[in-house]
C-alpha distance (Angstrom), angle and dihedral (degrees) to the residues before:
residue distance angle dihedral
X1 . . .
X2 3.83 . .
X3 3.79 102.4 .
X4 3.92 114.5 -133.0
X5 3.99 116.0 -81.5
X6 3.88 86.2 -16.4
X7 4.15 111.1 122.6
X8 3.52 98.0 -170.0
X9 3.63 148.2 79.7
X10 3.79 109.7 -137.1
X11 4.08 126.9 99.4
X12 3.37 103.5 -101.2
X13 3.57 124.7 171.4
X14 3.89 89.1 -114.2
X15 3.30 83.4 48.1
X16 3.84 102.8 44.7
X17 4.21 87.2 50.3
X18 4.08 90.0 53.2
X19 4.21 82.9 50.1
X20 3.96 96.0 48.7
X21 4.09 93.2 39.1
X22 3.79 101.8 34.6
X23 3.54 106.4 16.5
X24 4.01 123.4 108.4
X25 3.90 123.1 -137.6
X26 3.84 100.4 -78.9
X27 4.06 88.8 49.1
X28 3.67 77.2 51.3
X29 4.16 93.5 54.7
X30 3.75 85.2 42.4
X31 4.05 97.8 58.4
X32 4.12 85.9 38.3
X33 4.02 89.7 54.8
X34 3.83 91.8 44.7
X35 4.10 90.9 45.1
X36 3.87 86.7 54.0
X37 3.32 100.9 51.4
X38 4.21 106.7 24.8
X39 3.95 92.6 49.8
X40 3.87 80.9 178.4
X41 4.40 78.4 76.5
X42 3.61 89.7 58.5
X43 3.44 106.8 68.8
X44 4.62 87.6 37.2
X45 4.04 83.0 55.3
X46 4.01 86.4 50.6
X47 3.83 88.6 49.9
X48 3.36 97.3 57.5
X49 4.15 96.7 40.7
X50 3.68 85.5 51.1
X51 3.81 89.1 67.0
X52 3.79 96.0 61.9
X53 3.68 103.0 34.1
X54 3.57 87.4 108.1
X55 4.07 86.3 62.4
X56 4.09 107.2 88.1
X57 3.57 81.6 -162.9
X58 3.61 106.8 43.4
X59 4.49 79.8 93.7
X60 4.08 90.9 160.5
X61 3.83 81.8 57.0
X62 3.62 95.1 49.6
X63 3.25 88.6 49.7
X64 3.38 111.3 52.1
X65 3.45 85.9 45.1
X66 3.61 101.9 58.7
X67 3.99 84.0 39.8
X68 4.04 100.8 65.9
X69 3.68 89.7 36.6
X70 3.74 89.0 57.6
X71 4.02 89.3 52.6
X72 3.91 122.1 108.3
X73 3.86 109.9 -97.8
């Protein structure tokens, strides 16, 4: 998935927020394969969930969040 205005490739944590709130089940696969083996990603995915944990509705947030923090160290 080509993020927005983005022109690059990397996870960034504008680009892992266009992923979780835009992004369609195989984006989805993609950020869970890069999570699980990059556990650098991890904690850049919990960055940007912490942002909207305030949000009751922000659910692909909340779970993403809870998701990575549920991972094996």
């Amino acid at each position: 998935m080509r993020h927005r205005h983005l022109n690059h490739e990397g996870y960034t944590l504008a680009a892992i927020d266009d992923l979780i709130a835009r992004g369609g089940r195989g984006d989805w696969a993609e950020l869970r394969q890069a999570v699980m083996a990059r556990t650098e990603l991890r904690e850049k995915v919990l960055a940007v969930c912490r942002q909207y944990v305030s949000d009751p509705y922000a659910q692909r947030y909340h779970f993403w969040k809870h998701y990575v923090e549920r991972l094996p160290a």
